[in-house]
PyMOL CGO cylinders between C-alpha atoms (Angstrom):
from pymol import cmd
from pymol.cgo import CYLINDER

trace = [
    CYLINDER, 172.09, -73.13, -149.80, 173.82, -72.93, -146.24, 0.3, 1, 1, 1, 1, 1, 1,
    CYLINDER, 173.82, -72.93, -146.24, 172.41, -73.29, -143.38, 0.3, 1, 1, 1, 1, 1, 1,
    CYLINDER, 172.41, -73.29, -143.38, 173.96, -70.50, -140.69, 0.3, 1, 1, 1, 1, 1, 1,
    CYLINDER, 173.96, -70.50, -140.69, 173.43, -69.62, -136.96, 0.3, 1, 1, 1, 1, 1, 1,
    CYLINDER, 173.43, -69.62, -136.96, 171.18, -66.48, -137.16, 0.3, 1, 1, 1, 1, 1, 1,
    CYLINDER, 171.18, -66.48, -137.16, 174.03, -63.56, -136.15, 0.3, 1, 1, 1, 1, 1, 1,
    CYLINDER, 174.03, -63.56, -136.15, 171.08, -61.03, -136.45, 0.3, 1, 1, 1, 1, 1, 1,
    CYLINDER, 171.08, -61.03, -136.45, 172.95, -59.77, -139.94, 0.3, 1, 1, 1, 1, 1, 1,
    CYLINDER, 172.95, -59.77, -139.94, 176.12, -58.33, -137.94, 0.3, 1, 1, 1, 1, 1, 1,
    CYLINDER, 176.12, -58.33, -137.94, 177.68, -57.81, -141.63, 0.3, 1, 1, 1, 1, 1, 1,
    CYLINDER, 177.68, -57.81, -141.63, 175.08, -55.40, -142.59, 0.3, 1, 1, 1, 1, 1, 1,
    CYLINDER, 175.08, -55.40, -142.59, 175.48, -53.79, -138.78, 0.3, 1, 1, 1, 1, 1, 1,
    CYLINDER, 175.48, -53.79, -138.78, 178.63, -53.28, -139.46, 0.3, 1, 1, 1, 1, 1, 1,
    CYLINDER, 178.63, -53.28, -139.46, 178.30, -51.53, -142.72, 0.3, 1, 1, 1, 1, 1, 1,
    CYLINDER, 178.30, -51.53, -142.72, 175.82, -49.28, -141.24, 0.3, 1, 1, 1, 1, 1, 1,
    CYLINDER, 175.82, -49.28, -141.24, 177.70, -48.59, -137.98, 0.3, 1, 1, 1, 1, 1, 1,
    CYLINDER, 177.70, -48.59, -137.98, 180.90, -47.72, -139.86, 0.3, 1, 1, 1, 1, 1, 1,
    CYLINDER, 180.90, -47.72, -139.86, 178.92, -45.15, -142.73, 0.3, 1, 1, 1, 1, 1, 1,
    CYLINDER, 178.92, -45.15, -142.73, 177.39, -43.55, -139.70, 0.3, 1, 1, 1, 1, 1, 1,
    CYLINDER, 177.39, -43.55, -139.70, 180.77, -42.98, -138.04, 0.3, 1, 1, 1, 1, 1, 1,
    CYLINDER, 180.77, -42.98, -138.04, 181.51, -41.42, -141.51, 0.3, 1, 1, 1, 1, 1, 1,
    CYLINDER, 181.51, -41.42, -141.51, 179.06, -39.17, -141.39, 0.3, 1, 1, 1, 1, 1, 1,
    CYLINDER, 179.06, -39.17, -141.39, 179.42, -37.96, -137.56, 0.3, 1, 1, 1, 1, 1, 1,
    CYLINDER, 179.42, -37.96, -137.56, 176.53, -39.97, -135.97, 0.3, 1, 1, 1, 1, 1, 1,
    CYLINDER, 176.53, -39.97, -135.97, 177.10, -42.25, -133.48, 0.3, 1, 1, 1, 1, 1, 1,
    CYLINDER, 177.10, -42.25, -133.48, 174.02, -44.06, -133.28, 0.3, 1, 1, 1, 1, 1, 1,
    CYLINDER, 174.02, -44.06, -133.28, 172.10, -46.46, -135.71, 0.3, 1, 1, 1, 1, 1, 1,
    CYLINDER, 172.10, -46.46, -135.71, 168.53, -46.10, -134.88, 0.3, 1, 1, 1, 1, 1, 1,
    CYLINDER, 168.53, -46.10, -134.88, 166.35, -48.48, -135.62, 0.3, 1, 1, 1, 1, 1, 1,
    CYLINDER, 166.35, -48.48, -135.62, 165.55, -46.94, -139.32, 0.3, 1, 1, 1, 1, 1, 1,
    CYLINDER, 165.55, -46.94, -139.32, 169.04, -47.55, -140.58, 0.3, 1, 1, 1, 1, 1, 1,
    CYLINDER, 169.04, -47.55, -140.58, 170.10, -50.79, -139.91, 0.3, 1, 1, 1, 1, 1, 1,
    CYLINDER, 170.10, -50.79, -139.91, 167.22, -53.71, -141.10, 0.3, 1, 1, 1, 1, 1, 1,
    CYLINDER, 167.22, -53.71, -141.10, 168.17, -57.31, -141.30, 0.3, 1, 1, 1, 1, 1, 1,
    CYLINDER, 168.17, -57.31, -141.30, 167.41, -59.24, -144.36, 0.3, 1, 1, 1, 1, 1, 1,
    CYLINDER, 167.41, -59.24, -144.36, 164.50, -61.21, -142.83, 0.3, 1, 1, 1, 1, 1, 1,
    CYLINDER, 164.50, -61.21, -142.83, 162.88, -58.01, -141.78, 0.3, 1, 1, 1, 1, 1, 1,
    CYLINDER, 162.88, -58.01, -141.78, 163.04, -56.32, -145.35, 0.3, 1, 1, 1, 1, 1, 1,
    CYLINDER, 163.04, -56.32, -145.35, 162.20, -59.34, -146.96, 0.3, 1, 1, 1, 1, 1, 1,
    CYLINDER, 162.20, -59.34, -146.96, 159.39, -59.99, -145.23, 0.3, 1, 1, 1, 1, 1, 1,
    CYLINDER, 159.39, -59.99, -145.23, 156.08, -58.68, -146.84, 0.3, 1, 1, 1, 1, 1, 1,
    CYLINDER, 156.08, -58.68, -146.84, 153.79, -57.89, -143.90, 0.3, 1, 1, 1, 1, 1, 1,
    CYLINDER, 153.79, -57.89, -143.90, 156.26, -56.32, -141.71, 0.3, 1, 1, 1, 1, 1, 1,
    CYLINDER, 156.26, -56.32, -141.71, 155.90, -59.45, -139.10, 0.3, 1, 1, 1, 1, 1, 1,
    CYLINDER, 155.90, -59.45, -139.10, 159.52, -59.10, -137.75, 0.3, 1, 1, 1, 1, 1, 1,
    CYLINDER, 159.52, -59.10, -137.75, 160.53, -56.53, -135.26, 0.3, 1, 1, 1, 1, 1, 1,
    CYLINDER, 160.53, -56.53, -135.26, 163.48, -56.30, -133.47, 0.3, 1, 1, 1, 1, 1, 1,
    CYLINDER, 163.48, -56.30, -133.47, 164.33, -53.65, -130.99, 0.3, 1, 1, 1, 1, 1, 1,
    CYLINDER, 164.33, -53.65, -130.99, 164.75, -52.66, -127.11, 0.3, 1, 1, 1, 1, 1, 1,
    CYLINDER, 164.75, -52.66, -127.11, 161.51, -53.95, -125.64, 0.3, 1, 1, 1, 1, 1, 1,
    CYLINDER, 161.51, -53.95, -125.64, 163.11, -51.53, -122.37, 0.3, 1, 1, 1, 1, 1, 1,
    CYLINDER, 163.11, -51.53, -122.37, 162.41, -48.47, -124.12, 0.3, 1, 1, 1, 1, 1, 1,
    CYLINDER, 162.41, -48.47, -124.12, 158.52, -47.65, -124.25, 0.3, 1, 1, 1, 1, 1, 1,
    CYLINDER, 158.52, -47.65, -124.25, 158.83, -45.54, -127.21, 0.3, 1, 1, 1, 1, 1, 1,
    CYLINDER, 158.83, -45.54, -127.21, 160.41, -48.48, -129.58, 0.3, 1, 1, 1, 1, 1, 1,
    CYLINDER, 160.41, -48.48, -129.58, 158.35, -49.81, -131.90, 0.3, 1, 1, 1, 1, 1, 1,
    CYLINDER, 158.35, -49.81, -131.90, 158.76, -53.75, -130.20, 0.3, 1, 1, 1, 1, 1, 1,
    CYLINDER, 158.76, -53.75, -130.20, 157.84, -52.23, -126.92, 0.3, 1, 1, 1, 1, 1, 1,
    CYLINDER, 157.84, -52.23, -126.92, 154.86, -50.80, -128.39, 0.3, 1, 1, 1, 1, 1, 1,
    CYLINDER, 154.86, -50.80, -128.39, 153.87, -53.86, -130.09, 0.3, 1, 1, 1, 1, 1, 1,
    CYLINDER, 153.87, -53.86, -130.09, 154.55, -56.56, -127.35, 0.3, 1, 1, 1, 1, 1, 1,
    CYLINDER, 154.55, -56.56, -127.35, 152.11, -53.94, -125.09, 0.3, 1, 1, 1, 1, 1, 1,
    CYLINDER, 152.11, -53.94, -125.09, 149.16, -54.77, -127.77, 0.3, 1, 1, 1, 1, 1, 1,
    CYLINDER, 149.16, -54.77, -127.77, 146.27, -57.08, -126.52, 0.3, 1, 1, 1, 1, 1, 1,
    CYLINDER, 146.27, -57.08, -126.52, 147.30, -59.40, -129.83, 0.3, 1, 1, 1, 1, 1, 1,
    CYLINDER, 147.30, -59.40, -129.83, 150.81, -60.05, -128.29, 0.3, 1, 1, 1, 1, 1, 1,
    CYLINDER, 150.81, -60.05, -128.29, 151.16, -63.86, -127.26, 0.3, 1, 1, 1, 1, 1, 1,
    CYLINDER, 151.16, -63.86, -127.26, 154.81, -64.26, -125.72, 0.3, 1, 1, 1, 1, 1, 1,
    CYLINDER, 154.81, -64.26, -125.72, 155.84, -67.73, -126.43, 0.3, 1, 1, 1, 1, 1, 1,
    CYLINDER, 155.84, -67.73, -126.43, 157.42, -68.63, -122.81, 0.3, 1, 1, 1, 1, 1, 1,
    CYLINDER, 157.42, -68.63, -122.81, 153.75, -67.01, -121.43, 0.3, 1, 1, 1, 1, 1, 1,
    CYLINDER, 153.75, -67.01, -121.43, 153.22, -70.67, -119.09, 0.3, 1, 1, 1, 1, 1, 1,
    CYLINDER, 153.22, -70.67, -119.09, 156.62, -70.08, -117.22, 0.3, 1, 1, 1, 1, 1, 1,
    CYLINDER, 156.62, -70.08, -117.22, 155.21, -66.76, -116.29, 0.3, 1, 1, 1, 1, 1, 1,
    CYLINDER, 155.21, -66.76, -116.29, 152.24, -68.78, -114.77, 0.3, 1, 1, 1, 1, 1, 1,
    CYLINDER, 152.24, -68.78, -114.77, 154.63, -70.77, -112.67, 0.3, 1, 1, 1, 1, 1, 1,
    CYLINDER, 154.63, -70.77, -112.67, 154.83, -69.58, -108.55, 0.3, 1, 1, 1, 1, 1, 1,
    CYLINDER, 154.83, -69.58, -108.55, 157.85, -67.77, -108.34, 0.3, 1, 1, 1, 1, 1, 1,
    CYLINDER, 157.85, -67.77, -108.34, 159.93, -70.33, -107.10, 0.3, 1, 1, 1, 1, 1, 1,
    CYLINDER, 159.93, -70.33, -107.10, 159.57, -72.49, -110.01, 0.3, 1, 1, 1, 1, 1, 1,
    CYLINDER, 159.57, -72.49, -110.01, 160.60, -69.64, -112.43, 0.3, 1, 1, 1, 1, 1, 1,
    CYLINDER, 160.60, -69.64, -112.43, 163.66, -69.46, -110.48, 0.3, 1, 1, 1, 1, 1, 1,
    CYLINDER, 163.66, -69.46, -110.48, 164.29, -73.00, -110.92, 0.3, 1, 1, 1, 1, 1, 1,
    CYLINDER, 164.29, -73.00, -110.92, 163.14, -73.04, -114.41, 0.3, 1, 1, 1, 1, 1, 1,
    CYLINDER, 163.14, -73.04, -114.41, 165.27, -70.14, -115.05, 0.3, 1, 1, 1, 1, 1, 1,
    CYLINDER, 165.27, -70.14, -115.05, 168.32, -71.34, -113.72, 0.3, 1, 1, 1, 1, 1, 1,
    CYLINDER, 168.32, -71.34, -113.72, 168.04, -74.69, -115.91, 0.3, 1, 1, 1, 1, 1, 1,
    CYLINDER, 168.04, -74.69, -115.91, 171.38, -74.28, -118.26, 0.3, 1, 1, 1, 1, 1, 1,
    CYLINDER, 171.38, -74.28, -118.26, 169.23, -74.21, -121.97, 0.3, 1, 1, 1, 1, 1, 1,
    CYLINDER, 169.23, -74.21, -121.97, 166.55, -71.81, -120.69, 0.3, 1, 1, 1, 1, 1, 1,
    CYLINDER, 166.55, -71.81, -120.69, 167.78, -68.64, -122.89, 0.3, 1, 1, 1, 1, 1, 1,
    CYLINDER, 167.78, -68.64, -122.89, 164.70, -66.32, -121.64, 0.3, 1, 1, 1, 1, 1, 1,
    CYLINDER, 164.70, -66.32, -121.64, 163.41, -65.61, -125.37, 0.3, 1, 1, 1, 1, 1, 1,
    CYLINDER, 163.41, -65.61, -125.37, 161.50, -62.63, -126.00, 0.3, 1, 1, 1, 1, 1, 1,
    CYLINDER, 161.50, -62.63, -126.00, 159.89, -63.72, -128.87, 0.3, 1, 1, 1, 1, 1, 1,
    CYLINDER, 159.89, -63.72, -128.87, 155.93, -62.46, -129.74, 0.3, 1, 1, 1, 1, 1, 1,
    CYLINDER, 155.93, -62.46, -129.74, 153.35, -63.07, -131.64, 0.3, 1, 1, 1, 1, 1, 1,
    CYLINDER, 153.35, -63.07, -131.64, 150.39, -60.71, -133.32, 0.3, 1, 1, 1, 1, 1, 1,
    CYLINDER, 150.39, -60.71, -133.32, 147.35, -62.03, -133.39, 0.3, 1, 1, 1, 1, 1, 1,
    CYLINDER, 147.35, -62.03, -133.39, 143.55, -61.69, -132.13, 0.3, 1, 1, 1, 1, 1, 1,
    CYLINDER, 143.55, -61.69, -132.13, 142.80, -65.49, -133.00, 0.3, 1, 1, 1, 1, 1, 1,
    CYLINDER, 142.80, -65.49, -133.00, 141.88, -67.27, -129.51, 0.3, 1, 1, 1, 1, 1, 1,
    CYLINDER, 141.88, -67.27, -129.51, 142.72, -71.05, -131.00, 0.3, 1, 1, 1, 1, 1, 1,
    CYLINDER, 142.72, -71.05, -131.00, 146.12, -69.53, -132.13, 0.3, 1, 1, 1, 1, 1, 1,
    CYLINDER, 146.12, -69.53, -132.13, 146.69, -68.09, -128.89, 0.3, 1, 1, 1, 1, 1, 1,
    CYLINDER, 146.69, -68.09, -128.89, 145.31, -71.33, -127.30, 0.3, 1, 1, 1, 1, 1, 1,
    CYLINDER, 145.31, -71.33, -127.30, 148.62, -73.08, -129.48, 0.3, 1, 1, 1, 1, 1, 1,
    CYLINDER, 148.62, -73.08, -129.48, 151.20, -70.91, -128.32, 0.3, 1, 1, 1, 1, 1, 1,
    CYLINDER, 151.20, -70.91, -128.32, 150.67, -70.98, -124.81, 0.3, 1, 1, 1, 1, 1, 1,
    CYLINDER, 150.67, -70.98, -124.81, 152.88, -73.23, -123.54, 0.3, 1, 1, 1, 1, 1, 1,
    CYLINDER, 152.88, -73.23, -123.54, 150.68, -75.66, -121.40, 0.3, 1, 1, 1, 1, 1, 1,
    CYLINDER, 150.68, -75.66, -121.40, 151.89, -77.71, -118.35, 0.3, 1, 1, 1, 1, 1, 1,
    CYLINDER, 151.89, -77.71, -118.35, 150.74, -81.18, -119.98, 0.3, 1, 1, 1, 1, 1, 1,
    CYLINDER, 150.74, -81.18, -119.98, 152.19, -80.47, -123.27, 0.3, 1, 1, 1, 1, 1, 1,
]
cmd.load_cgo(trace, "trace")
């Protein structure tokens, strides 16, 4: 196989966005347009959406008591050091999340200052 920069399956966006154009809708909710990794995946894990819109299902789910954001020890920094961590050239500000209600994986994902 290749190995390719995730582009979030713009291909099948595209597809999508131009049928719905055909059809006279201008949006692509979140129902129509699915990357590969999300259909593929059996448990329904991956989620991608506008985490500033409280109705969207990421929104919803990054809310839940299971969510663990993986940059959660910058968020324990004063805010002064965010700034500075922030303004660090390879800091991209990922919103990435994960489900679970298992302390020792929660424990693993928080980034600790030692670590």
């Amino acid at each position: 196989g290749t190995i390719v920069k995730c582009t979030f399956c713009s291909h099948i966006w595209k597809r999508e966005r131009d049928k719905a154009a055909a059809e006279g809708r201008l949006d692509i909710n979140d129902t129509t347009y699915q990357t590969a990794c999300q259909k593929s995946c059996p448990t329904g894990a991956i989620v991608f959406g506008d985490l500033n819109d409280p109705e969207s299902e990421v929104s919803k789910l990054a809310k839940s008591d299971r969510a663990v954001r993986l940059t959660n020890y910058i968020d324990t920094l004063p805010k002064e050091k965010q700034a500075e961590f922030r303004k660090k050239k390879a800091y991209t500000d990922p919103k990435v999340y994960y489900l679970t209600s298992q302390k020792w994986l929660k424990d693993m994902l928080f980034f600790k200052k030692n670590s």
